[in-house]
C-alpha positions, 0 to 999 in steps of 0.5 A: 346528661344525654346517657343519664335520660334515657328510657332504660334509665328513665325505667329503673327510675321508675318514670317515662323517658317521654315525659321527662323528656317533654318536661325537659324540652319545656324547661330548657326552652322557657329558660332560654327565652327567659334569658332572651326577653331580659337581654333583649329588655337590656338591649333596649335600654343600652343600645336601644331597639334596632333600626335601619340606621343602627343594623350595621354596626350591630352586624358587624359587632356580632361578626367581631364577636363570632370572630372571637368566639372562633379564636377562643374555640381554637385555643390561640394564645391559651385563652380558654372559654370563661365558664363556672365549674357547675353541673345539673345535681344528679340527686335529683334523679333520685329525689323527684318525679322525673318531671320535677327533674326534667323541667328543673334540668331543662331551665338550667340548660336554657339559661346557658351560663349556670352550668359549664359552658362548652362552647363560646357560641353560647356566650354569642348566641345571648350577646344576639340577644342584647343587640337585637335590642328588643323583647320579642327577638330576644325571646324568639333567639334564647328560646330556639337556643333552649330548644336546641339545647334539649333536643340532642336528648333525642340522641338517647332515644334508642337507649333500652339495655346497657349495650345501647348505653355503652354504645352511645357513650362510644359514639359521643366519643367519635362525634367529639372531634367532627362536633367541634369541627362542625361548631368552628365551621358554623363560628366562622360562615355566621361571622361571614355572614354577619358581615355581608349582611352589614355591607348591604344594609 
């Protein structure tokens, strides 16, 4: 996704890289907030909106769950990340206004689980939002998500001629180990967190 919206290839398409961009970020950002509210709806009506009395067994519940997701991203015992095998359809690049493809990537990309998911932090991230146990939380977490997710398209913004577009498909590759490293650190110090914060509640 990051090396096919870029303003060169946004140019040959004949759209704006900065619209289609803004159209992306929307959609990622409404799709995650979508996910959100209906999540949180359901913690509402399982688990029930959180309180004082509840905080803690929902923290340490996130911190178990963040303990797996570090195991998973691991690889112990072979266990992999349970994903579908689909991505965005890059027809659409050719078929729509760069807006219409911006907006329908980007709804795709906030909704986190209709495409492959690459990080078991995704899987988290959502289960936040079931135990918040409320609407709004669960909107405010699946939209920052959503921005999130669209906003490493910012990554491309250099992108003018093929040599920057081969560059950045190089740099992708270097970052791969560092951006794992960095998503276990993050894994495990939220999952520390999460439990400091239930011992205190």
């Amino acid at each position: 996704m990051l090396t096919s919206i870029t303003p060169l290839g946004e140019r040959g398409r004949g759209s704006r890289w900065g619209v289609t961009l803004s159209f992306m970020l929307l959609g990622s950002t409404l799709g995650g907030a979508a996910v959100g509210v209906l999540l949180g709806l359901l913690g509402d009506a399982t688990v029930g909106p959180a309180t004082s009395a509840s905080a803690e067994w929902r923290l340490y519940l996130l911190a178990a769950l963040l303990g797996a997701a570090f195991v998973i991203e691991l690889g112990v015992g072979g266990v992999g990340i349970p994903t579908i095998r689909r991505q965005v359809d890059e027809r659409w690049l050719n078929a729509y206004r760069g807006w219409v493809y911006g907006f329908g990537f980007g709804v795709q990309l906030g909704a986190g689980v209709v495409t492959i998911v690459s990080t078991a932090s995704v899987y988290v991230t959502f289960a936040a939002c079931w135990l918040a146990g409320a609407a709004l939380p669960g909107l405010a977490i699946g939209a920052v998500f959503g921005a999130a997710r669209a906003a490493t398209l910012f990554g491309a913004r250099s992108i003018h001629d093929p040599r920057a577009l081969q560059e950045l498909g190089r740099r992708l590759r270097r970052w791969a180990l560092p951006a794992r490293s960095a998503t276990l650190a993050c894994e495990f110090a939220l999952a520390l967190a999460a439990v400091l914060a239930a011992v205190g509640t």
